[in-house]
C-alpha positions in Angstrom: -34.2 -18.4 72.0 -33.3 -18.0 68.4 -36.8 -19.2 67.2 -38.6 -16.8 69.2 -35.9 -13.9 67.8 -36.4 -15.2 63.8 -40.3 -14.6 64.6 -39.9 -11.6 65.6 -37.9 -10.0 62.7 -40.2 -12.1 60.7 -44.1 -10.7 61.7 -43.4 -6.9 61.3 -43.6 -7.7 57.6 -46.1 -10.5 57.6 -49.6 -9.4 57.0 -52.4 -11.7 57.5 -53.6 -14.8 59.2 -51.7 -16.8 57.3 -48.7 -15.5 57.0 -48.8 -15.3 60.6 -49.7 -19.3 60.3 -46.9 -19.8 58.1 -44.5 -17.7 60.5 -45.0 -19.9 63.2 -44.9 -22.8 61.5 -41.2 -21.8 60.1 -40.7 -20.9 64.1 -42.2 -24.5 65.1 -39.9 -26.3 62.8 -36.8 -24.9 64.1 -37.9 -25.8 67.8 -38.4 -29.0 67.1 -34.6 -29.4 65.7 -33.3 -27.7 67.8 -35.2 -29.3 71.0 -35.5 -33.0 69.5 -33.1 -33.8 66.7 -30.8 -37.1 67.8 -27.5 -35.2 67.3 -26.1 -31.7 68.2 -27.0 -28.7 65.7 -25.7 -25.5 65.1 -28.7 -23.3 65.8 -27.4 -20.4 63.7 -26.2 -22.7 60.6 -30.0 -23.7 60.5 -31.3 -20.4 60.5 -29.0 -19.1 57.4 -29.9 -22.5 56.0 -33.4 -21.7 56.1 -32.4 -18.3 54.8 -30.9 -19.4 51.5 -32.9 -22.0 50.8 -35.9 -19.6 50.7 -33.9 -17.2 49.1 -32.8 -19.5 46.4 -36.3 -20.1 45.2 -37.1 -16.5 44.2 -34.4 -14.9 41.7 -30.5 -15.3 41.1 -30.0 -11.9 42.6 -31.8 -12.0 46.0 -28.9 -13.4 48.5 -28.0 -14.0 51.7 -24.5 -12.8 53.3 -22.8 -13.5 56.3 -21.6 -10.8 58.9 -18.1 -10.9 57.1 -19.3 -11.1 53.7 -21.9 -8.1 54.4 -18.2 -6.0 55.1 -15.8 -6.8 52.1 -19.1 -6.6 49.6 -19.9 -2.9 50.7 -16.4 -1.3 51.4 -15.6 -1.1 47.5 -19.4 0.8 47.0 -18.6 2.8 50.0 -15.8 4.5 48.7 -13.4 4.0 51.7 -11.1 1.3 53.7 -9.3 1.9 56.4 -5.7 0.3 55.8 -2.0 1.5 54.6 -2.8 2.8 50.8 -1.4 0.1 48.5 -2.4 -1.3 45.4 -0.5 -4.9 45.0 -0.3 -7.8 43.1 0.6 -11.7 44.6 3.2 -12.6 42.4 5.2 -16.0 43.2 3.6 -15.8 46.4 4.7 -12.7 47.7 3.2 -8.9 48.1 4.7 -7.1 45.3 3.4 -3.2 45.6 2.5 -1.8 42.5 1.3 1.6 43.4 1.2 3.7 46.5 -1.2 5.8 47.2 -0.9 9.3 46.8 -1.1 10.9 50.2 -2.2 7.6 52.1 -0.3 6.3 54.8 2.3 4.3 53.4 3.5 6.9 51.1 4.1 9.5 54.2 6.6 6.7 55.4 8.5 5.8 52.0 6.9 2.9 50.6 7.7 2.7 46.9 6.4 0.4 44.0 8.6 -2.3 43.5 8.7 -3.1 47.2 8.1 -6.8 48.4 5.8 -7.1 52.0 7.7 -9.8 53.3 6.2 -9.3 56.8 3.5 -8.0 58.7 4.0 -7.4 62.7 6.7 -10.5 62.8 4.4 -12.8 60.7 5.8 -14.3 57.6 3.7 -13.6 54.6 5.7 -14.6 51.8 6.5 -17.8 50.6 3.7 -19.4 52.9 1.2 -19.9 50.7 -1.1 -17.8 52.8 -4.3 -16.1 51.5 -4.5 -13.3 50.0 -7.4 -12.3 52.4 -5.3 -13.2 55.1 -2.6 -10.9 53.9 -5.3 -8.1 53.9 -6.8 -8.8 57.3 -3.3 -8.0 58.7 -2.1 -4.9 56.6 -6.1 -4.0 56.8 -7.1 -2.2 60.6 -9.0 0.8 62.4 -7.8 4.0 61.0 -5.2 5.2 63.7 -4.1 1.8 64.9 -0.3 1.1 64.0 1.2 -1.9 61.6 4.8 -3.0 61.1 5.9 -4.1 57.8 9.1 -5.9 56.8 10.3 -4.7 53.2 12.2 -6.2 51.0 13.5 -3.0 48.2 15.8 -4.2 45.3 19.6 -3.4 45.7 19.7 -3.0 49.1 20.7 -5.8 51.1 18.5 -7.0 54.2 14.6 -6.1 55.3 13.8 -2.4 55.9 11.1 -2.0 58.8 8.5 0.4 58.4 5.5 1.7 61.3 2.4 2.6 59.2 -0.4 4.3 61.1 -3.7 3.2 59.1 -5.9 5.8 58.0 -8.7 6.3 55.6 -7.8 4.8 52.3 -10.3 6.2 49.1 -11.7 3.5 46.7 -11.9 5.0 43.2 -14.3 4.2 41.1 -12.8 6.0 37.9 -10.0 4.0 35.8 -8.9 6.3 33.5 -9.4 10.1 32.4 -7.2 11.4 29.5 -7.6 13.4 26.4 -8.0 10.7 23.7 -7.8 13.9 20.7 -7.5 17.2 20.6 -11.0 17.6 21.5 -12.2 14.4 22.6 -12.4 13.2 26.3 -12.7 9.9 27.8 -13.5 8.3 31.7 -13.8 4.9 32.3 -15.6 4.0 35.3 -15.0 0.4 36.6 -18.3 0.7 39.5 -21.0 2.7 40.5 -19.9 3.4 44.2 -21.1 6.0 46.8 -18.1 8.5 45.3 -18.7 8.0 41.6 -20.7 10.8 40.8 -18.0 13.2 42.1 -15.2 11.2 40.5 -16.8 12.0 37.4 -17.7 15.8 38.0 -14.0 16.5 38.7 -12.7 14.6 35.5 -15.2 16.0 33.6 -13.7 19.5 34.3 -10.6 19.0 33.9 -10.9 17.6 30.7 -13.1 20.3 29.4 -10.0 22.5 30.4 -7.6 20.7 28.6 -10.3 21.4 25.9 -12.8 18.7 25.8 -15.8 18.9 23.7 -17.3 15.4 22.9 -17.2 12.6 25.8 -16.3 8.7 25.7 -17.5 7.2 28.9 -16.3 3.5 29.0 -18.8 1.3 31.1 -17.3 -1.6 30.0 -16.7 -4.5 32.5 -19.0 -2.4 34.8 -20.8 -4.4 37.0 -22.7 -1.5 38.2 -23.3 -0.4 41.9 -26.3 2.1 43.7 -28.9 3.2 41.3 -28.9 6.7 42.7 -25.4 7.2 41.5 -26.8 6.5 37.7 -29.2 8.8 38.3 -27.0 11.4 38.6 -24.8 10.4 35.9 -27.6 10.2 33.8 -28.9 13.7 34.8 -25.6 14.9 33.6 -26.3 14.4 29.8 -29.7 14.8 30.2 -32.1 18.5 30.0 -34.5 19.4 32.5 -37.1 16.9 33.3 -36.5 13.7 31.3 -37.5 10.4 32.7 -34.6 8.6 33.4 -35.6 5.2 35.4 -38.7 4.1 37.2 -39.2 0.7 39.3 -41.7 -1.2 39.9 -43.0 -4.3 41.8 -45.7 -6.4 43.6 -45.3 -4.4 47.0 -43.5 -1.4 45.5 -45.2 0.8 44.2 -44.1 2.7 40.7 -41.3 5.3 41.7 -39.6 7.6 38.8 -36.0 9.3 38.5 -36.2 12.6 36.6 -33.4 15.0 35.5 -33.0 18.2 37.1 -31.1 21.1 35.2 -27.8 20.7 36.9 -26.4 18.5 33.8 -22.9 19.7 33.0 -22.4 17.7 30.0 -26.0 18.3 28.2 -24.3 19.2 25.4 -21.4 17.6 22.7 -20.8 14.0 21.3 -21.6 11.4 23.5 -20.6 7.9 23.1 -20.5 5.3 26.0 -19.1 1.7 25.6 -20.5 -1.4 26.6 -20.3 -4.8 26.5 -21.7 -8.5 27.7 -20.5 -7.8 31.6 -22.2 -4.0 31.5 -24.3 -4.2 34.2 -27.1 -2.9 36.5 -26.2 0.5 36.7 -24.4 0.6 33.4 -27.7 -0.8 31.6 -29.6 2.3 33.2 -27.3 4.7 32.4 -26.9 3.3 28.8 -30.7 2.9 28.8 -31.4 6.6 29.3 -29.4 7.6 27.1 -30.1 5.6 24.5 -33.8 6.3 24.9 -33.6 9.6 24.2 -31.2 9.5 21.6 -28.5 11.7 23.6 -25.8 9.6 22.8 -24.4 6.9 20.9 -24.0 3.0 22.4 -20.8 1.4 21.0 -19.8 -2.9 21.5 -21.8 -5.6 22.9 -25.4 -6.4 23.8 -25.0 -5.5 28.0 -25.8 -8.5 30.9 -29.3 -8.0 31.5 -29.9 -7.4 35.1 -32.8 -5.2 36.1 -33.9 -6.1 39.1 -33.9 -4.0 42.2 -32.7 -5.4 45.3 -33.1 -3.7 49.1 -30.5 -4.4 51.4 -32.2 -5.9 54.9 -29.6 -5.8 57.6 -30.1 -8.0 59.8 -28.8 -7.6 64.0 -25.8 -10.0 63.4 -24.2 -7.7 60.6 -25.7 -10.1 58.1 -27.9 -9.1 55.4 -30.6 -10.4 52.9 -30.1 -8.7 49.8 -33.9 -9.2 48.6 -35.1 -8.5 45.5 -38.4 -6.0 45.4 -38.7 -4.4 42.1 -37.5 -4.3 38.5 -36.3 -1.0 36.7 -37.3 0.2 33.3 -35.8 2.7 30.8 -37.6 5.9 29.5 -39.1 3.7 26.7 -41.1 1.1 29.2 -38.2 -1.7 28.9 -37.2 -4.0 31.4 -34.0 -4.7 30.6 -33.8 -8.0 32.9 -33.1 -11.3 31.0 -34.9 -14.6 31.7 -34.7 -16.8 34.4 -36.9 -19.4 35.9 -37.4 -19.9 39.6 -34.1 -18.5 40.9 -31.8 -21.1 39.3 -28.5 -19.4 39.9 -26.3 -22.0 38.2 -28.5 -21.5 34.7 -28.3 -18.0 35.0 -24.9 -17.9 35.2 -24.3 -19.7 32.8 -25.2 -17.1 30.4 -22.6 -15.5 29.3 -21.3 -18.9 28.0 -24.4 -19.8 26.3 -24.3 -16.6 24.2 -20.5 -17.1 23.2 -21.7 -21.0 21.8 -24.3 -19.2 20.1 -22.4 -16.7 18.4 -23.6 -14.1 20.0 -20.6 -12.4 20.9 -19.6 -12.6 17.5 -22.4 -11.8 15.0 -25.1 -9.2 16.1 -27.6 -11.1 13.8 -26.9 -13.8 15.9 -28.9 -12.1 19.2 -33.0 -12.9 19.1 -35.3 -10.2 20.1 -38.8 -11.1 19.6 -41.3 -8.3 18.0 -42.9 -7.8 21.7 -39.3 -6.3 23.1 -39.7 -3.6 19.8 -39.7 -0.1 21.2 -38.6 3.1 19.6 -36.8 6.1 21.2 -38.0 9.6 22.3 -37.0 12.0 20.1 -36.1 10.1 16.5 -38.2 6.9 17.1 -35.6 4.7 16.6 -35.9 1.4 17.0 -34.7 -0.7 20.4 -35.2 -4.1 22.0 -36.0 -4.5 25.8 -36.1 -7.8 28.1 -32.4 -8.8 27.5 -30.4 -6.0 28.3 -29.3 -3.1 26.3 -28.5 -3.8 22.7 -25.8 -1.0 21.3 -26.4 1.1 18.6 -23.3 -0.4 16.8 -22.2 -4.0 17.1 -18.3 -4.9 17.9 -17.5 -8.2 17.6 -15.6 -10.0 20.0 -11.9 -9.9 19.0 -10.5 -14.3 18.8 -7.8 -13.7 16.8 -5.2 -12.9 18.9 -6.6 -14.7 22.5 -4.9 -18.4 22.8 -4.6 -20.7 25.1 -1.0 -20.1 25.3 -1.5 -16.7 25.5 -3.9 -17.0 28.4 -2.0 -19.6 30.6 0.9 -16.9 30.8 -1.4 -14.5 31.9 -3.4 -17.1 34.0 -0.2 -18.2 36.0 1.4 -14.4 36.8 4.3 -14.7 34.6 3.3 -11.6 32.7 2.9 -9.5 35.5 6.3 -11.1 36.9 8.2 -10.4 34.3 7.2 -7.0 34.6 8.2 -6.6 38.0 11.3 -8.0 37.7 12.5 -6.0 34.6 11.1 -2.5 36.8 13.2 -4.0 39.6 16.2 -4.0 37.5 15.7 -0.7 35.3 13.0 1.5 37.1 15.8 4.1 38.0 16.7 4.2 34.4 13.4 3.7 32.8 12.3 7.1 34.8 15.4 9.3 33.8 15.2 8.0 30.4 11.0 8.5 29.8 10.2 11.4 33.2 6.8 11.5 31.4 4.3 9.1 30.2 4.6 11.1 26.9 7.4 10.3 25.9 7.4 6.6 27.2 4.5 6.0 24.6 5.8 7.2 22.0 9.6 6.6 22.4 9.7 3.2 24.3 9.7 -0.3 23.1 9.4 -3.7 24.6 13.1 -5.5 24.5 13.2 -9.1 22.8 14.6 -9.6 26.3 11.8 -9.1 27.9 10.0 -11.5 25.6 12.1 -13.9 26.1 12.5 -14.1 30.0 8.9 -14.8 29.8 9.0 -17.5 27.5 11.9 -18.8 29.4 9.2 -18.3 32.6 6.6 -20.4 31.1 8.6 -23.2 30.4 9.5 -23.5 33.8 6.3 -23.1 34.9 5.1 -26.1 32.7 3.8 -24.4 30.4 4.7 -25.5 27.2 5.6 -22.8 24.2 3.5 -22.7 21.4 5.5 -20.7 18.2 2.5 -20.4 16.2 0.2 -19.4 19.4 3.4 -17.4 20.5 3.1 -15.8 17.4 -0.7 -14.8 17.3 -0.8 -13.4 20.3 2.4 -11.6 20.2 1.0 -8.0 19.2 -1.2 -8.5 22.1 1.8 -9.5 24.4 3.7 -7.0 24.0 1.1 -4.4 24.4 0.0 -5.7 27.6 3.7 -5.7 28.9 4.3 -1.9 27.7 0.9 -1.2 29.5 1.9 -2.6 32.4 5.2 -0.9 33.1 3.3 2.6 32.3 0.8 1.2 34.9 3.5 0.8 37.3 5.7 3.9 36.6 2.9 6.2 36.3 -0.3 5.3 36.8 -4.0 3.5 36.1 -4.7 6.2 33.6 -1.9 5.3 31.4 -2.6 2.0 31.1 -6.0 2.1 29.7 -3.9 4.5 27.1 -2.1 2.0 26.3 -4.2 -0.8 26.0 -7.3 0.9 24.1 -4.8 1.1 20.9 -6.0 -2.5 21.0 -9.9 -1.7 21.7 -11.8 -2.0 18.6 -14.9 -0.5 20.1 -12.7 2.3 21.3 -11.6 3.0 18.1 -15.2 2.9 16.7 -16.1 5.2 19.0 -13.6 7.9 17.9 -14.3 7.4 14.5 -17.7 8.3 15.1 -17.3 11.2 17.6 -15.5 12.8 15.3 -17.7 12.8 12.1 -20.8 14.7 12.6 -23.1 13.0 9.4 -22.0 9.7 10.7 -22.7 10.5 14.5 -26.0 12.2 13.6 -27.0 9.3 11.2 -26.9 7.0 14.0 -28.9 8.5 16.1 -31.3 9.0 13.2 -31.2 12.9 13.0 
């Protein structure tokens, strides 16, 4: 009976004789709904209900998820899939690959970017209207198991078949590594996932060959990921024994993260950017940093989450994500913002409430009281705990050139569509013309034709143009295009190259890595 199984995944961790009372009470109430209720019930619907519901009371970040759920949330952290190696995008309802994976299975039988899925083992899948998690389930299988996919490959007439055998497809973690100076590196990590740490070790030396001696690591947009993994980023800036995390809770016991002497980047100009969805991991790593004035912390007061949560899998391939501790920088501060009994909705809500408070725009705008006041390790600098991480220097959320306009192109597809299509037309050309990403950046520029098809685009997908929005956002427009075609002909790397031209904390950054007095001054040396 499933009453009898709850109970007993339920009194190894109950202590006492009421716990045990309250146990069998929870086990009582579900017999009787089982065993008496006047309609049918779904015995195992009433058991998750229970779940959540109890869950739902604690904190926003203790959760319940199903068998299904438990899969697709772990895979990315994992660092591994099995499936055919493409990165796509669902453009006018159809699979449009963007990249292939280097060495992964559908490159070994001569997939290309550009190519439309069409379909996968005799199933339609474009033009359907299916889900995209649909699509994946079917190109998606055991490494060694075979898949047939229909392709669809401009200037050639009819579908070309293809037999993929699945294999082990790698999740990265790391966006971009490039030389952003002569002797100035920068990684942007998009996760903190079981292959991080070694993502960044191998960037890191390759850019020190290519000459790098100051760092930018870009956390932001980093949602974080396994606490271990930034520890071990951390321990990379940081010298020999240096506190670099500790948790804490009711039934936890205090545990502490130190730095070993295996750092390979202990040395040279750090700066790391953040901003309002840093978080997690990214607060921790900042944190640390930040603490002991190693490095400097460039954009937007961070998310705020610093709780600790244990996954509890459960015999169905469910889990309870359950919160059990909070984590705290060097300093003592809890970098975990507010929330009262678990209301999810509120919490959420966040992110919002800061923009309508200006927040996001002026830094004088952001609260701390005096009883969040710490200082640092080494210069006693002054930082604020209990709301995330604040940064050293404040960058403003950019307005100016985000409209509506401007965001209903991008929200309906029609910029990535556009540049499909023109690839479809020109890639051959485009690849003669610019063989390296080099000269593409600083030799190509966007066609008014290009601008125009996706005008054209929006209007006939209702969405109405707007000259003087047009015109705002234009700049912005037409970087995001050229961004996109280098993503496409080259790869992810290029397009962050791209794009940061546009990144005022980026550029911050580099103006302060690279002036010593203004660098130390910050970090009150």
């Amino acid at each position: 009976m499933i009453y009898l199984f709850m109970a007993v995944i339920l009194t190894p961790a109950i202590t006492g004789q009421n716990s045990n009372q309250e146990a069998r009470k929870l086990s009582l109430a579900l017999y009787a709904i089982t065993n008496l209720y006047v309609d049918p019930t779904d015995e195992g619907k009433l058991v998750e209900d229970a779940i959540v519901g109890m869950l739902e009371k604690l904190d926003p970040h203790s959760n319940y998820f199903d068998p299904q759920e438990t899969k697709e949330m772990t895979e990315p952290l994992q660092g591994n899939f099995d499936g055919i190696g493409i990165q796509f995008n669902m453009l006018t309802d159809t699979l449009y690959i963007i990249q292939v994976i280097s060495g992964g299975p559908s490159e070994k039988v001569g997939l290309m970017a550009g190519d439309r899925i069409i379909m996968v083992n005799d199933t339609l899948i474009s033009g359907v209207n299916m889900k995209t998690n649909d699509i994946m389930k079917r190109l998606r299988g055991p490494k060694g198991t075979e898949v047939q996919v229909k392709v669809l490959r401009n200037n050639q007439p009819g579908l070309i078949e293809f037999t993929i055998t699945r294999g082990k497809i790698p999740v990265y973690s790391l966006d971009a590594a490039y030389m952003a100076d002569e002797t100035t590196g920068y990684i942007k990590l998009n996760r903190f996932a079981a292959s991080t740490a070694d993502e960044f070790k191998e960037a890191l030396a390759k850019l020190k060959k290519q000459g790098m001696k100051n760092l930018i690591l870009d956390l932001q947009g980093n949602g974080g990921g396994y606490l271990n993994i930034a520890i071990d980023l951390a321990d990379e800036f940081l010298g020999k024994d240096k506190l670099i995390v500790y948790t804490e809770g009711n039934k936890q016991p205090r545990e502490e993260a130190k730095s070993t002497a295996k750092g390979n980047f202990e040395e040279g100009r750090l700066v790391i950017l953040i901003d309002e969805t840093s978080a997690s991991a990214s607060e921790i790593l900042a944190g640390a940093v930040q603490d002991w004035d190693r490095g400097v912390l460039v954009g937007r007061h961070t998310f705020g989450k610093g709780l600790v949560q244990k996954p509890i899998l459960l015999p169905d391939g469910s889990m309870i994500r359950l919160t059990v501790a909070r984590y705290h920088t060097p300093t003592g501060r809890s970098i975990q913002k507010p929330y009262e009994n678990g209301k999810q909705e509120d919490y959420n809500h966040d992110l919002v409430d800061r923009y309508n408070r200006g927040e996001l725009m002026h830094a004088d705008s952001i609260y701390f009281p005096d009883s969040m006041k710490y200082n640092t390790l080494v210069t006693n600098r002054v930082v604020y705990g209990g709301r995330g991480i604040m940064p050293d220097i404040f960058i403003p959320v950019d307005t100016s050139r985000y409209t509506n306009y401007h965001h209903r192109l991008v929200a309906s597809g029609q910029v990535n569509r556009v540049t499909m299509n023109y690839l479809d037309q020109y890639r051959n050309e485009l690849m003669q013309q610019y063989p390296t990403f080099a000269k593409f950046n600083s030799d190509f520029t966007l066609p008014q034709s290009l601008l125009q098809e996706l005008i054209e685009k929006g209007t006939e997908n209702k969405i109405e143009f707007n000259e003087e929005e047009y015109e705002r956002s234009k700049p912005l427009i037409t970087l995001q295009l050229k961004a996109l075609l280098a993503r496409d002909m080259y790869e992810m790397s290029e397009y962050y190259q791209i794009m940061n031209d546009d990144n005022e904390s980026y550029r911050k950054a580099l103006e302060i890595i690279n002036n010593e007095q203004l660098y130390n001054k910050e970090l009150g040396r």
